[in-house]
C-alpha positions, 0 to 999 in steps of 0.5 A: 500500500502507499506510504501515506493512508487516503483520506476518508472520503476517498476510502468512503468512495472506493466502499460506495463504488464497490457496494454499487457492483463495481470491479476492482479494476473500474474502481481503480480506472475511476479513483486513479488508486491501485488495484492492489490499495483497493484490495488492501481497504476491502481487506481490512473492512472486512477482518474486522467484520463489518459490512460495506453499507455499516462501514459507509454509515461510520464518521470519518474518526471511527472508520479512520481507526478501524482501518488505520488503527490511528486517526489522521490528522488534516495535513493526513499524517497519522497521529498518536494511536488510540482507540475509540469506542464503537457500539457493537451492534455496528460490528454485526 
């Protein structure tokens, strides 16, 4: 994956382009993101079990920290890790 984590709403984007029934390849053609970064946000959504609609429902902190397991600050570094609490019926 690239050095530097996408933001949410690019994350969010490649989620709502893939719940719609598109290929990885058009999702790629379409964000100019790799197949293989797109491959690597799929993956992680779905190791911590949640669904593509559920993911897409998460403020940016709580998606940021499911994935990346830290937040990122505006500039889109990483800041100090932390959790956050997430209800469990969003881990259903």
């Amino acid at each position: 994956m690239s050095a530097k984590p996408k933001q949410m709403h690019q994350v969010k984007s490649i989620f709502q382009m893939k719940q719609a029934d598109m290929s990885i390849r058009n999702i790629s053609k379409q964000s100019g993101i790799s197949r293989i970064t797109i491959r690597e946000y799929l993956g992680r959504i779905q190791s911590v079990g949640i669904d593509l609609p559920r993911a897409l429902e998460l403020s940016d902190e709580e998606l940021s920290v499911l994935i990346f397991n830290s937040t990122e600050t505006r500039n889109g570094e990483a800041n100090q890790r932390y959790y956050v609490s997430v209800p469990r019926s969003t881990l259903r």
